[in-house]
C-alpha positions in Angstrom: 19.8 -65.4 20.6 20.0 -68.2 18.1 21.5 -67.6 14.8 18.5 -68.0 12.3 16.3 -66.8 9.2 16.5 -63.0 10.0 14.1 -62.1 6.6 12.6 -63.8 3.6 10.7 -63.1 0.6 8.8 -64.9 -2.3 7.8 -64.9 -6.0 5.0 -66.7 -7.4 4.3 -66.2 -11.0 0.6 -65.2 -11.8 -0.4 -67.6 -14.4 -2.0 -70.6 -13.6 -2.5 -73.4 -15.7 -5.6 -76.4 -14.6 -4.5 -79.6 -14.9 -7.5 -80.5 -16.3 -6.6 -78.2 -19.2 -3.1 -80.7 -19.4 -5.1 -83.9 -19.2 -7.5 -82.6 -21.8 -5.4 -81.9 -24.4 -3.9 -85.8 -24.0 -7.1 -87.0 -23.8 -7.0 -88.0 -20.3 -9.3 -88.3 -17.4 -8.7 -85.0 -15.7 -10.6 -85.6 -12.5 -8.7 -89.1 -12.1 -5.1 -87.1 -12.7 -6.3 -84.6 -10.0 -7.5 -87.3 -7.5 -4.0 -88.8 -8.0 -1.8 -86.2 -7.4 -3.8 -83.9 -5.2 -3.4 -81.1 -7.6 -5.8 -78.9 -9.3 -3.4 -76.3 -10.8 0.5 -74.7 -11.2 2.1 -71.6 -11.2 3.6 -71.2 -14.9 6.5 -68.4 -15.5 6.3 -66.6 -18.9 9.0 -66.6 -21.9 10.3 -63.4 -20.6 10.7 -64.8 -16.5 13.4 -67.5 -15.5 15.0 -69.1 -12.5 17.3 -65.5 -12.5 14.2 -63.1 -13.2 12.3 -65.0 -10.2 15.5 -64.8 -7.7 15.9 -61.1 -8.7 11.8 -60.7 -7.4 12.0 -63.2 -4.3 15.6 -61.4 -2.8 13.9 -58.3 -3.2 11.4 -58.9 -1.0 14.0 -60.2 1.5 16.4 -57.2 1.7 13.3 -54.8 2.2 13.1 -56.6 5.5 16.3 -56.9 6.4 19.5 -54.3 6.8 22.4 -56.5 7.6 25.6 -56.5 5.5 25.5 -59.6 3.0 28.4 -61.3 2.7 27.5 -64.5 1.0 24.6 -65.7 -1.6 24.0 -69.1 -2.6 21.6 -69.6 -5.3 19.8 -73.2 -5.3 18.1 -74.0 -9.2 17.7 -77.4 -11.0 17.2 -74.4 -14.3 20.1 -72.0 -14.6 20.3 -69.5 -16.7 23.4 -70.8 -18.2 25.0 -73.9 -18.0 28.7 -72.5 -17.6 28.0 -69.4 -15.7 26.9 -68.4 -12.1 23.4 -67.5 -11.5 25.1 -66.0 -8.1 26.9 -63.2 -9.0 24.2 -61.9 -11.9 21.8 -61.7 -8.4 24.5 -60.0 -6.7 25.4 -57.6 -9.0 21.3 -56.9 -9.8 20.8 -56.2 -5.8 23.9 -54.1 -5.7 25.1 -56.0 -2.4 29.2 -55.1 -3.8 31.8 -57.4 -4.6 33.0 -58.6 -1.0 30.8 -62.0 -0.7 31.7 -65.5 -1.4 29.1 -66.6 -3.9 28.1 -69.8 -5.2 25.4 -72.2 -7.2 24.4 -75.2 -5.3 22.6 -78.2 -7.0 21.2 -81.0 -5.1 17.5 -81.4 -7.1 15.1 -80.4 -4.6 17.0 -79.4 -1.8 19.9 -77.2 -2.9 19.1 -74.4 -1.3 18.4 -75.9 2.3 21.9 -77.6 1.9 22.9 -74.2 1.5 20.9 -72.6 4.4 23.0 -75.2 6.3 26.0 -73.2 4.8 25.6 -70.2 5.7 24.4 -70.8 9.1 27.6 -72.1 9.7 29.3 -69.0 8.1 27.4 -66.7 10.9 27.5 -69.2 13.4 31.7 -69.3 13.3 31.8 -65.7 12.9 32.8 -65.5 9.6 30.4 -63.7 8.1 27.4 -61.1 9.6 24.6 -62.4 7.3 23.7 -65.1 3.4 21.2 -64.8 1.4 20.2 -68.2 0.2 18.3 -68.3 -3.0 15.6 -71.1 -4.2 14.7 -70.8 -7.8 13.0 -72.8 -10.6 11.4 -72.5 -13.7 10.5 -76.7 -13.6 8.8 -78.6 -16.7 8.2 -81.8 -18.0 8.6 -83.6 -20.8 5.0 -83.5 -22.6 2.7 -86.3 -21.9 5.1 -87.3 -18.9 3.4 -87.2 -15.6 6.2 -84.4 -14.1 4.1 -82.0 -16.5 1.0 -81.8 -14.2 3.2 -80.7 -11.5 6.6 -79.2 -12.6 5.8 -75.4 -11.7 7.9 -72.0 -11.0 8.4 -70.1 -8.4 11.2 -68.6 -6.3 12.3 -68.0 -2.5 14.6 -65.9 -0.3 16.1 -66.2 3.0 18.3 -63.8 4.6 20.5 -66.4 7.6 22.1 -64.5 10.3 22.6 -64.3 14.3 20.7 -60.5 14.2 17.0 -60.2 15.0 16.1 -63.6 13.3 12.4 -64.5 12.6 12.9 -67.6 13.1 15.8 -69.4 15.3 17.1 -72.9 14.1 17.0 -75.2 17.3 18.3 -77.8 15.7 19.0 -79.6 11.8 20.1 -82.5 10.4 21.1 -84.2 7.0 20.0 -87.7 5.4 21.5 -89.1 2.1 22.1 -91.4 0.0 22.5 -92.6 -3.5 19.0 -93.4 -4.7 19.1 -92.0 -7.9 15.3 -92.1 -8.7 15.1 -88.5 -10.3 18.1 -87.6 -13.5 19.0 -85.2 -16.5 21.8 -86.0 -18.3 24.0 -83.4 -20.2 22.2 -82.0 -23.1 19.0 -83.3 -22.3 15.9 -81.1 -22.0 14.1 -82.9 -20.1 14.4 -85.0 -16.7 13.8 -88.7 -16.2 12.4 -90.2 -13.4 12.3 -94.1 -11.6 7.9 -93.7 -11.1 6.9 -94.9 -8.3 10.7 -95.9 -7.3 10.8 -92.1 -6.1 8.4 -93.1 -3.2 9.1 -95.0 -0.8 13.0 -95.8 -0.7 13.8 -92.3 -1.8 11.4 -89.1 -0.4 9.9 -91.3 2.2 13.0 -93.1 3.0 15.3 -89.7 3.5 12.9 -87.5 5.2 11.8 -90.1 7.5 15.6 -90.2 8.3 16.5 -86.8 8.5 13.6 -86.2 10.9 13.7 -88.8 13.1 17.2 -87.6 13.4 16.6 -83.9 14.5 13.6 -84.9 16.9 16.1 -86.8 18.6 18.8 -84.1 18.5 16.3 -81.9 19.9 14.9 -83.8 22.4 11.4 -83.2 20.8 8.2 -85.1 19.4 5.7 -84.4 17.0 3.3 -82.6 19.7 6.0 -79.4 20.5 5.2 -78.4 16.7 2.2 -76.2 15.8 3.4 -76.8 12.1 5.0 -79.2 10.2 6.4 -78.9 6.4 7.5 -81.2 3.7 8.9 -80.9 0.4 6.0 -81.4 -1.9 6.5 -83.2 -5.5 2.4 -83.8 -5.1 -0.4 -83.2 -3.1 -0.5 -86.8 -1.4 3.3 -87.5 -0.3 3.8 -85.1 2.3 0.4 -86.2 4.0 1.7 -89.5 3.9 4.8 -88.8 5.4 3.4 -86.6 8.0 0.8 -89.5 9.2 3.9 -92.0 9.3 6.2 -89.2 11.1 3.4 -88.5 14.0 2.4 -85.5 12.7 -1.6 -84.3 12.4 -3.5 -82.4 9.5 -3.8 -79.8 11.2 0.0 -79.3 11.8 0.5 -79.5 8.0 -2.3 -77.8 6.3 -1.1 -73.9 6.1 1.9 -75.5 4.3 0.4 -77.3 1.7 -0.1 -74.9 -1.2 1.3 -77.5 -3.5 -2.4 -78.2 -4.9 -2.6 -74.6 -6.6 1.0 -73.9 -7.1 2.7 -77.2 -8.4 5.8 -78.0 -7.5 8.1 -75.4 -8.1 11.7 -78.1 -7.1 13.6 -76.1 -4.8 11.4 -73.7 -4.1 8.6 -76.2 -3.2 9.4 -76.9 0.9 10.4 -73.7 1.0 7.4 -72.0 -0.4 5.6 -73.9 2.2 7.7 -73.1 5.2 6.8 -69.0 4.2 2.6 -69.9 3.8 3.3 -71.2 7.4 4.7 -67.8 8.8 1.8 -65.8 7.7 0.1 -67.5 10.5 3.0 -68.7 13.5 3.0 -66.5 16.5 6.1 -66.2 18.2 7.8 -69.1 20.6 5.6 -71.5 18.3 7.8 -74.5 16.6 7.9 -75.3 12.6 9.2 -78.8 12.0 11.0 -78.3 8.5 11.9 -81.4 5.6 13.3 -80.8 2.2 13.7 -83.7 0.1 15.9 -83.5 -3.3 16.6 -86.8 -5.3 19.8 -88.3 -5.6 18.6 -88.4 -3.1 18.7 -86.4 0.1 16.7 -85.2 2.7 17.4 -81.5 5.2 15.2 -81.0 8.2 15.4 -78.4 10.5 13.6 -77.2 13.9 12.4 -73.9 13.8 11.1 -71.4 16.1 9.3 -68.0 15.7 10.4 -64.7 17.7 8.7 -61.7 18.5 10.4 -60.4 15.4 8.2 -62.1 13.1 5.5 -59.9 14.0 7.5 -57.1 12.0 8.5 -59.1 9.2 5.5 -60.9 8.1 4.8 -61.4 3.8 1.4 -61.5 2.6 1.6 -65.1 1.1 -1.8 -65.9 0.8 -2.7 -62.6 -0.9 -0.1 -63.0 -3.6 -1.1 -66.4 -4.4 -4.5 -65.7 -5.0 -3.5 -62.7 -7.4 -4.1 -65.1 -10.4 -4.7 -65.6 -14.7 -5.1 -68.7 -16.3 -3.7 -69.8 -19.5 -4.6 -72.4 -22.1 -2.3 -75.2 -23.0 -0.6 -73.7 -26.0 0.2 -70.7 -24.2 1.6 -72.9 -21.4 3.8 -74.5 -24.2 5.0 -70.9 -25.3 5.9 -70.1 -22.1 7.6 -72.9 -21.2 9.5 -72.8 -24.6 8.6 -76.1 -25.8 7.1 -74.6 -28.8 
């Protein structure tokens, strides 16, 4: 058997805010905002939840589903807890996993915990190590009034990566990168700037057509051996786009794309759509997998469901639809801008 995602788990705060609520209080034409990015509403974290709060909920989940001995975590966040500190071991010691496990931040933007996946696979693939937990956490905002804040959003994922019962087996992966910086934050700025419309075409759409193109050729596959396909999600409209230009149908994508009523929660966003997906793949079914995180970068993967999944199954859809709404000065608290 394949070594592969043995177990995973989620968090998805339940506040919501409409970004019609957002537009409003700029005086903008909400329906025109929606139309544009192809999203009605985000997932908003309180004061008293962060990128470390969300991981604590997410890896939870996880380890209910899975037994194996972890012997690495990597914890993916573009919002650490501290800047000089490791968001790793805090998890660690909170899940009471011991002190034997190589542990580590990553940072890549959007896809620093799929660069990590890649890790740890390669951990348990060489023997190294029986199983990693790989964390994807982020409490995203943007600076108010800049088009990031109708989408920046929070939300958390888990994987558990190991040759044991997987849910999922990895067929096949591969990388595409570059330096394309369309997306930054320099030190000691609270707030990220971005290139506009620069972060279309030569950077996500650029990198993931790259990194996918790649693997379907690794692989020996085309579009129609998928029943699903998922791509990192800054809006609502890119990965449609992408899919169209990669092959791919609506069909193939539509489980995945949540991103209209959660936002985009950075690295959590593909991955958050890869686990609405496996509410609904039936074993020996193929998920064709893209990250994308600027800087820019691009993971894809080829994934395919056991029998196991039948066991191990998360109630996505449920929990997202568990949901309060909050006002734009709340949202403001909460995000501790005011």
């Amino acid at each position: 058997m394949k070594t592969g995602i043995q177990s995973y788990g989620f968090y998805i705060p339940q506040y919501r805010i409409r970004i019609a609520d957002i537009a409003h209080a700029w005086g903008k034409n909400a329906k025109e905002i929606e139309a544009s990015l192809g999203v009605v509403e985000k997932a908003v974290a309180t004061a008293a939840e962060d990128s470390l709060t969300m991981s604590y909920e997410s890896s939870s989940m996880a380890m209910i589903k899975n037994k194996t001995k972890i012997e690495a975590l990597f914890f993916g966040t573009e919002s650490p807890v501290y800047a000089v500190n490791p968001s790793s071991t805090i998890l660690g010691e909170l899940l009471n996993i011991g002190n034997h496990y190589l542990a580590y931040d990553t940072q890549f933007a959007c896809k620093a915990a799929t660069g990590a996946i890649i890790s740890g696979l390669a951990l348990v693939e060489s023997d190294q190590i029986e199983s990693a937990l790989i964390v994807a956490s982020d409490k995203a905002t943007g600076k108010p009034h800049d088009a990031l804040e109708y989408t920046a959003a929070s939300g958390s994922v888990s994987v558990v990566v190991g040759k044991k019962n997987p849910i999922l087996e990895v067929e096949g992966w591969s990388s595409y990168s570059s330096d394309t910086p369309d997306f930054w934050r320099r030190e000691g700025l609270k707030y990220p700037s971005h290139g506009g419309r620069f972060t279309g075409k030569p950077s996500y759409f650029k990198h993931i057509n790259g990194s996918v193109q790649t693997v379907l050729k690794k692989t020996n596959l085309n579009p129609k051996d998928f029943t699903y396909a998922v791509f990192h999600m800054p809006n609502g409209k890119f990965p449609i786009q992408i899919a169209t230009q990669l092959g791919f149908s609506q069909k193939q994508i539509e489980k995945s794309l949540i991103v209209s009523q959660l936002g985009n929660s950075y690295t959590a966003s593909a991955l958050m759509g890869l686990v609405a997906t496996l509410e609904y793949v039936n074993p020996r079914e193929r998920i064709l997998f893209a990250s994308y995180g600027s800087g820019a970068g691009s993971d894809a993967f080829v994934f395919r469901a056991t029998k196991e999944i039948e066991k191990k199954r998360q109630p996505f859809a449920k929990k997202m639809n568990e949901k309060k709404y909050v006002d734009y000065s709340t949202y403001l608290k909460y995000m501790r801008i005011i």
